[in-house]
N, C-alpha and C positions, 0 to 999 in steps of 0.2 A: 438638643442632644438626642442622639437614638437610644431605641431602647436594650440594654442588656441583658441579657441571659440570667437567673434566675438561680439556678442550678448547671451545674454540670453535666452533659450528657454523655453517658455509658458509652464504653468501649464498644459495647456490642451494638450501640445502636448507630456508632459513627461508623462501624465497620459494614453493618446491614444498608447503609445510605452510600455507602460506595461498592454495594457490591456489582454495580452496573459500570463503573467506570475502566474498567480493565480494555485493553487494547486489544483487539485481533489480528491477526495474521493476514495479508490480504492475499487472496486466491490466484495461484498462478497457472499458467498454462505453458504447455511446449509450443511454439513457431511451429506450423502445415510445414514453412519453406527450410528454414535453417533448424529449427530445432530446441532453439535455447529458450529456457524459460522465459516467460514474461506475463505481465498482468493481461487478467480476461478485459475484451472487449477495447482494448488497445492497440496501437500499431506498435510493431516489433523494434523496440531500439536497436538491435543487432542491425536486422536485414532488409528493414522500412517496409515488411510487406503485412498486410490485413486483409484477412478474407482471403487470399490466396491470389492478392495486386499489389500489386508495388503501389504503395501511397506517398512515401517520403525516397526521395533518390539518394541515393547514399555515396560518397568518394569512396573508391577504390583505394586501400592505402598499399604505397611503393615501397615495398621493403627489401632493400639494397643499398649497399654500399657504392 
């Protein structure tokens, strides 16, 4: 059997052991070509371009009736 805990440990000290786990926001940037946001150091899901090249080719979407 493992071994259990002894005492109970303080609110403050279960809050101080997680004061590192909170989530961050990750950093976005505007598209050089289109414009729209998107994460740093990634290709543009709008517009496929990085760096200022088309890396992924993207459909054209037909909108008509």
């Amino acid at each position: 059997m493992p071994p259990h805990p002894k005492r109970k440990h303080s609110k403050g000290r279960r809050d101080r052991r997680r004061a590192h786990d909170a989530l961050t926001a990750t950093p976005l940037a505007p598209c050089t070509n289109c414009g729209q946001m998107h994460r740093l150091h990634t290709v543009c899901p709008n517009c496929g371009y990085y760096d200022g090249k088309e890396v992924v080719a993207k459909k054209k979407d037909k909108t008509g009736s």
